[in-house]
C-alpha positions in Angstrom: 0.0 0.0 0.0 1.0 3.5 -0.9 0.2 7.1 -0.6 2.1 10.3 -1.3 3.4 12.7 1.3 3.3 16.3 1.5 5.5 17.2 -1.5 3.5 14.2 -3.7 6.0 11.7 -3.2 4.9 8.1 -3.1 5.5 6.3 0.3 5.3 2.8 1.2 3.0 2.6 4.1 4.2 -0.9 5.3 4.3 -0.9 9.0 2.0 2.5 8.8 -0.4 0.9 11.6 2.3 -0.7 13.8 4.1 2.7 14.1 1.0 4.5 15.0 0.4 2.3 17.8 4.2 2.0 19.5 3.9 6.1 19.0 1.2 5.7 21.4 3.0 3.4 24.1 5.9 5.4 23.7 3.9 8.6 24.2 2.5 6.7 27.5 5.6 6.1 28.3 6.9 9.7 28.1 4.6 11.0 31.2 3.3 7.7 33.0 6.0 8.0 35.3 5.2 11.3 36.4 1.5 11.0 36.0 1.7 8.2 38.6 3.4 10.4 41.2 0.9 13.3 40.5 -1.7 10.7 40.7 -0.4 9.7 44.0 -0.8 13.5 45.2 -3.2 12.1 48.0 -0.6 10.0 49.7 1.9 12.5 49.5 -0.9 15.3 51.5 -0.7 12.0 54.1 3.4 11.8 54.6 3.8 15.6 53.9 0.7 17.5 55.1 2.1 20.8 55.4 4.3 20.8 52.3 2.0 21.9 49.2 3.3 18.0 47.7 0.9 18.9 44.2 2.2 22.6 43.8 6.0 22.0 45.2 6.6 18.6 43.2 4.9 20.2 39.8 6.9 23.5 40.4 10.6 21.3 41.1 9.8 19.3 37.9 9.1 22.3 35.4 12.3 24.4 35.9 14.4 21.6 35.1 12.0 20.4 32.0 12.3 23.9 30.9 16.0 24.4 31.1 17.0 20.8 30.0 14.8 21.8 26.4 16.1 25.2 26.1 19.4 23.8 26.3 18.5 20.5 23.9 16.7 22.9 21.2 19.3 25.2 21.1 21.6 22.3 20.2 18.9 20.2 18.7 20.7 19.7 15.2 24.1 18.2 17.1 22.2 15.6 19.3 21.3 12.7 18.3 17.7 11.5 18.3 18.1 7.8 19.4 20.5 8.5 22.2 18.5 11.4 23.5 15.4 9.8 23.8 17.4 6.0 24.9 19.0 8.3 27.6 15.2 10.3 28.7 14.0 6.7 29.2 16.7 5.1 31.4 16.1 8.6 33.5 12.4 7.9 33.8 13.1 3.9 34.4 15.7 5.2 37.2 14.0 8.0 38.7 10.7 5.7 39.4 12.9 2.8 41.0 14.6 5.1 43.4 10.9 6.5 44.6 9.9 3.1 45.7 13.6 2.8 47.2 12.8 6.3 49.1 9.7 5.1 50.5 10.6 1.9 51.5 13.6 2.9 53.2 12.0 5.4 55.1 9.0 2.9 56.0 6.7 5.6 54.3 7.5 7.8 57.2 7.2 12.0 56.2 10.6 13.4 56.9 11.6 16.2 55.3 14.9 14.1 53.9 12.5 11.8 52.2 10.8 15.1 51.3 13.7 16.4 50.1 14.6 13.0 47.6 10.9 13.4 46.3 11.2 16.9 45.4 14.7 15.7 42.9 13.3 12.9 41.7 11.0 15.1 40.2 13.5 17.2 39.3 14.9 14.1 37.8 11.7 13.6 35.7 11.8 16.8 34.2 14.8 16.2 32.9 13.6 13.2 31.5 10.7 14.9 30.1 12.6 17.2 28.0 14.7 14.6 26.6 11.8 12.2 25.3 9.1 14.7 24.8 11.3 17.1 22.7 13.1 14.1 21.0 10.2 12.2 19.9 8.2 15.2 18.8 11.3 16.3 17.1 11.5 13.1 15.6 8.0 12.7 14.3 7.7 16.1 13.0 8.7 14.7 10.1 7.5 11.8 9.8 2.7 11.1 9.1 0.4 13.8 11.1 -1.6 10.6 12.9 1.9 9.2 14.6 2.6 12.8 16.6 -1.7 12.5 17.0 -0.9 8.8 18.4 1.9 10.1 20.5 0.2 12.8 22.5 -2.9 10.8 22.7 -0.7 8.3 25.0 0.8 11.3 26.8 -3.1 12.0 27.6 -3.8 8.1 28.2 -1.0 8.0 30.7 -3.1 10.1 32.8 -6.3 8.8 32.6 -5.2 5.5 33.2 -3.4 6.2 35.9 -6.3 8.0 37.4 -8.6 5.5 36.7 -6.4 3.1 38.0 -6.2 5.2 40.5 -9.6 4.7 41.8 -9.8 0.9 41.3 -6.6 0.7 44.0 -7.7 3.4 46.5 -11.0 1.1 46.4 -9.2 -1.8 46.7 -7.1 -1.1 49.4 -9.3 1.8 51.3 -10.1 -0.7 54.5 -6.7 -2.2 54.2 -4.3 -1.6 57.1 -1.8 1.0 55.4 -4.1 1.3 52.0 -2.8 4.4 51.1 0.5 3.9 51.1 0.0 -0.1 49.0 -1.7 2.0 46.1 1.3 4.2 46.0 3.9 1.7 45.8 1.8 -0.7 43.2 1.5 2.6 41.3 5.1 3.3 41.0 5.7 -0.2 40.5 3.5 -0.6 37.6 5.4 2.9 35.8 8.8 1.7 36.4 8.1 -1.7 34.7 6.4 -0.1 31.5 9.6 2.9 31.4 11.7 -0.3 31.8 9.7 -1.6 28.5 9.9 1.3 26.4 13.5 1.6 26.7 13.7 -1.6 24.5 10.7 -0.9 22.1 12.4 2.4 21.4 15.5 0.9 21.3 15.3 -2.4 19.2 11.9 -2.1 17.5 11.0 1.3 16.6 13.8 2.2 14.6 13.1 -0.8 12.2 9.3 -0.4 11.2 9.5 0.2 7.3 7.4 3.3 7.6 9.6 5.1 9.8 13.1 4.2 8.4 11.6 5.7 4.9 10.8 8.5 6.8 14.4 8.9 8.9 16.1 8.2 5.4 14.1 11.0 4.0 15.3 13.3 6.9 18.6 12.2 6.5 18.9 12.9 2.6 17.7 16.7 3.5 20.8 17.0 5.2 19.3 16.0 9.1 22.2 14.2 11.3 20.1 13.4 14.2 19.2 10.5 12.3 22.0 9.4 12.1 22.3 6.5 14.8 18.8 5.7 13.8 19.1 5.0 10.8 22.5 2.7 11.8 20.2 0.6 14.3 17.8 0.4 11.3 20.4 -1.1 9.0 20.5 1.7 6.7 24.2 2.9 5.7 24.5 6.6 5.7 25.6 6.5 1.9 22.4 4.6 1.5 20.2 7.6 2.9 21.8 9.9 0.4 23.1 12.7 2.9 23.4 16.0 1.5 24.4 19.6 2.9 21.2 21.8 2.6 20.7 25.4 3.8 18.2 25.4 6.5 16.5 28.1 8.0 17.7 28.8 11.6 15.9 28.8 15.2 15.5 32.9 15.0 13.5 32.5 11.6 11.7 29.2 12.5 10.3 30.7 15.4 9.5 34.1 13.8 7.3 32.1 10.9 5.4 30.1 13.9 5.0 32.3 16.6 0.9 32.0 16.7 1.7 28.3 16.8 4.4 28.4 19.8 2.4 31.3 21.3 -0.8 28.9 21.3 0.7 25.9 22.8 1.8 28.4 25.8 -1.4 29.7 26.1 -3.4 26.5 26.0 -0.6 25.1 29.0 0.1 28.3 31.3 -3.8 27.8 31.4 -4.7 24.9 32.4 -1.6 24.0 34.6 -2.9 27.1 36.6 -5.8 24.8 37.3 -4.8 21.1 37.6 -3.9 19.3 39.6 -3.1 22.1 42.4 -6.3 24.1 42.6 -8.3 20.9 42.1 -6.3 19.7 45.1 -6.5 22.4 47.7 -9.6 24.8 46.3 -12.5 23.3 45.5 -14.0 22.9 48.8 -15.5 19.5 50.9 -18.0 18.0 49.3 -19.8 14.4 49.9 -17.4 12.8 48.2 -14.9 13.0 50.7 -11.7 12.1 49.7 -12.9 10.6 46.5 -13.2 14.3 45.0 -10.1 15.4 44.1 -9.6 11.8 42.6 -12.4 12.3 40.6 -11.5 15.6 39.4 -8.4 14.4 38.2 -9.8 11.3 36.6 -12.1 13.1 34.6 -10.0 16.2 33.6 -7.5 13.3 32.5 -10.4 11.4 30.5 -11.7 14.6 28.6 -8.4 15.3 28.2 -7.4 11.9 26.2 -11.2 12.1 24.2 -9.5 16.0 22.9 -7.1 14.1 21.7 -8.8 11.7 19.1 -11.3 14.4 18.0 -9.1 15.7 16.1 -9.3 13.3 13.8 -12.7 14.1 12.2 -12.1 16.4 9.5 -15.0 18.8 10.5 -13.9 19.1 14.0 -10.0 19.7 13.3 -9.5 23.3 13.6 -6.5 24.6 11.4 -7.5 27.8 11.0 -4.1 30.0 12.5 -6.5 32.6 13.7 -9.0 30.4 14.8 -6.6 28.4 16.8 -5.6 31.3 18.8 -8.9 33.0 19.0 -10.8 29.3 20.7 -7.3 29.6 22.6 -7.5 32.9 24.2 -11.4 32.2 24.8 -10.4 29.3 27.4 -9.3 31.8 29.8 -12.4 32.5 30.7 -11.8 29.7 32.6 -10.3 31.3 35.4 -13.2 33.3 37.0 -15.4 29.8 35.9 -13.5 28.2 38.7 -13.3 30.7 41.0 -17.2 30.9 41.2 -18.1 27.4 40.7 -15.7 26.4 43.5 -17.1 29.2 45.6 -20.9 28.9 45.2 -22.0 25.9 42.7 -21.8 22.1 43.8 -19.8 19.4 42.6 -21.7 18.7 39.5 -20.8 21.8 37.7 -17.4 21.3 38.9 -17.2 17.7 37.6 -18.0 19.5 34.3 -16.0 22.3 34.0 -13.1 20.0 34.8 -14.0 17.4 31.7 -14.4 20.9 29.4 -10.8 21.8 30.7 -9.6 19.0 29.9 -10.8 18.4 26.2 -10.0 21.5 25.3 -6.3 21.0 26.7 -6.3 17.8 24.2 -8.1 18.7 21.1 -6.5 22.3 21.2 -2.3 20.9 21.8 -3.5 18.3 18.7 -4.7 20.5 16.2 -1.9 23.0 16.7 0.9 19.8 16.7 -0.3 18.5 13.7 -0.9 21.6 11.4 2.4 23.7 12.7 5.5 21.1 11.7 4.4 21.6 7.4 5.8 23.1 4.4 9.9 22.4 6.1 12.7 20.3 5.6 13.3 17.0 7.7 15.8 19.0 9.6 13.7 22.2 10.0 10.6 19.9 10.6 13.1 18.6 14.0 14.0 22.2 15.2 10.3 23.0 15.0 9.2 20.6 17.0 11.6 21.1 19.8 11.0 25.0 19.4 7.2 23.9 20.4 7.6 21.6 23.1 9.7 24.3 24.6 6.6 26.4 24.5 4.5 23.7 25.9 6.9 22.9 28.8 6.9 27.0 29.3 3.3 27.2 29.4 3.3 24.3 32.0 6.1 26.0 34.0 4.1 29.4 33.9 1.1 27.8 34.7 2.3 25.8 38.0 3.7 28.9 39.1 0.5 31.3 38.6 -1.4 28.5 40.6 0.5 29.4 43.6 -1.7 33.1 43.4 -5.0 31.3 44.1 -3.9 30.1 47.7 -3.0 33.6 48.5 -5.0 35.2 51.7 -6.4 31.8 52.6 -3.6 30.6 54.9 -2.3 27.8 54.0 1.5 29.1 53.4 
């Protein structure tokens, strides 16, 4: 079977459904092990009670993501993909291992050492973060629209399957002596076994699909050398791939042509990480849920957010639009005084719901603007792109973690 690309060149599509679906594990695998210690937020306001765990882990975990990708985008044409993203899965294989260590070697106990080890492991995540997240966008940038659509539809799934699963443990273990803290550690199990996975689908499987070694040898012959060690694991000799010198635009001039795109992925981020998971946490109020609310909040803001993600793919829903992309964007901050009132005078119902709209806008919004933004480029330009918008998207999330700290202020819990 064949179709033609972009440009109207013919391309064997052998493989085409196989790489779609390892984009998608590999796009779980990118944020499962930090969803899982979000996810586990309630066990960490059990240890650490007075230490903000939701606001102080997200805000320790976006600096480094942010620096790590300003560093790897600036540099993105001298780094090689494979090793990049091999590397930002050993970190995230590592990083979730040496959580359950933490917690078992302190007996679950909340000192602020253990506190301390929590707070750089998610550092440690963030560096991961920007290592897989920029690499594989980088990577697919150039490659079919549906794979990136596939890949941050499992960066969504990860978190709402790890809330749901969430709510299957907490009810398994809730009457259990020490419930809490068994959830937790089956939690963290379960993400460092599936980071341990991807490391060897990424490593030994992706890189030989036909689809995508067409596609890599296609990058390479426009003069891309992140490809390079890919295209080596794939069997494909660099004289093969037909590598040339071309004259690419640079960062400055890539970012000046798709500034409404990298403006609207900060927008749709510093927006919704303003909301979840901290005010969800800490601001919504008691209700007769209990302690099953701010796990259903989360679930469902994680759900809607996965269902944004597929929409997408129905052409009358896809928004490509450059103007209308940023005009639905700036219209989701009314948002903001939403929350504010619901949480202060509506019940848990119309919370429930403005939660699931946050979240499928967050999904169908980041989709449509990651699909239409990396076209019209060069394999190598099509790379620098995409890191120059997950840098956008991690400074959205950084902004937006930080701005969440303002809706605690005057009610006493500093």
């Amino acid at each position: 079977m064949t179709t033609a690309d972009e440009s109207g060149t013919p391309v064997r599509m052998e493989g085409r459904r196989t790489a779609v679906f390892v984009c998608w594990i590999l796009g779980f695998g990118s944020l499962v092990a930090w969803n899982s210690m979000l996810t586990i937020g309630d066990y960490y306001y059990e240890v650490f009670p007075k230490y903000h765990p939701s606001r102080v882990l997200t805000l320790m975990y976006q600096p480094f993501a942010v620096g790590t990708m300003t560093i790897l985008a600036y540099n993105e044409s001298r780094i090689d993909t494979r090793w990049r993203n091999i590397a930002g899965y050993c970190l995230f294989f590592m990083s979730s291992l040496l959580c359950i260590v933490i917690d078992v070697a302190t007996s679950g106990k909340g000192s602020i050492g253990a506190y301390i080890g929590i707070c750089a492991l998610a550092a440690a995540f963030g560096v991961a973060d920007a290592h897989v997240q920029g690499g594989m966008v980088g990577d697919l940038s150039f490659m079919l629209p549906e794979f990136m659509q596939s890949f941050f539809a499992g960066l969504a799934a990860s978190g709402a399957l790890t809330s749901g699963l969430r709510l299957i443990t907490k009810a398994a273990f809730d009457k259990s002596d020490n419930g809490l803290r068994k959830g937790a550690m089956l939690f963290l199990a379960i993400s460092t076994f599936y980071e341990f996975c991807c490391i060897f689908l990424y490593a030994f499987y992706f890189s030989k699909i036909p689809i995508v070694k067409y596609f890599r040898a296609k990058a390479g012959s426009e003069g891309s050398k992140t490809v390079t060690a890919d295209l080596t694991a794939a069997g494909i000799r660099q004289d093969e791939a037909d590598f040339k010198i071309e004259d690419r635009l640079s960062l400055k001039q890539l970012l000046r042509q798709n500034i409404d795109y990298a403006l609207d992925l900060y927008l749709i981020y510093v927006l919704t990480l303003s909301i979840f998971p901290g005010f969800l946490y800490e601001n919504t109020g008691t209700h007769s849920l209990g302690s099953w609310y701010s796990l259903v909040l989360i679930a469902m803001c994680n759900a809607m957010d996965l269902v944004g993600r597929y929409t997408p793919l129905i052409d009358f829903l896809r928004l490509e639009s450059r103007k209308g992309l940023m005009a639905a964007i700036l219209s989701r901050f009314l948002f903001i005084p939403m929350f504010y009132f619901t949480a202060k005078y509506a019940n848990q119902g119309w919370m429930i719901m403005l939660v699931s709209l946050l979240g499928f806008t967050n999904g169908h919004f980041t989709v449509c603007v990651m699909t239409a933004a990396p076209k019209g480029y060069k394999g190598p330009e099509q790379n620098a792109l995409g890191n120059l918008l997950v840098l956008f998207l991690l400074g959205g999330i950084f902004s937006g973690v930080s701005l969440d700290w303002l809706w605690i202020i005057g009610n006493g819990s500093f």
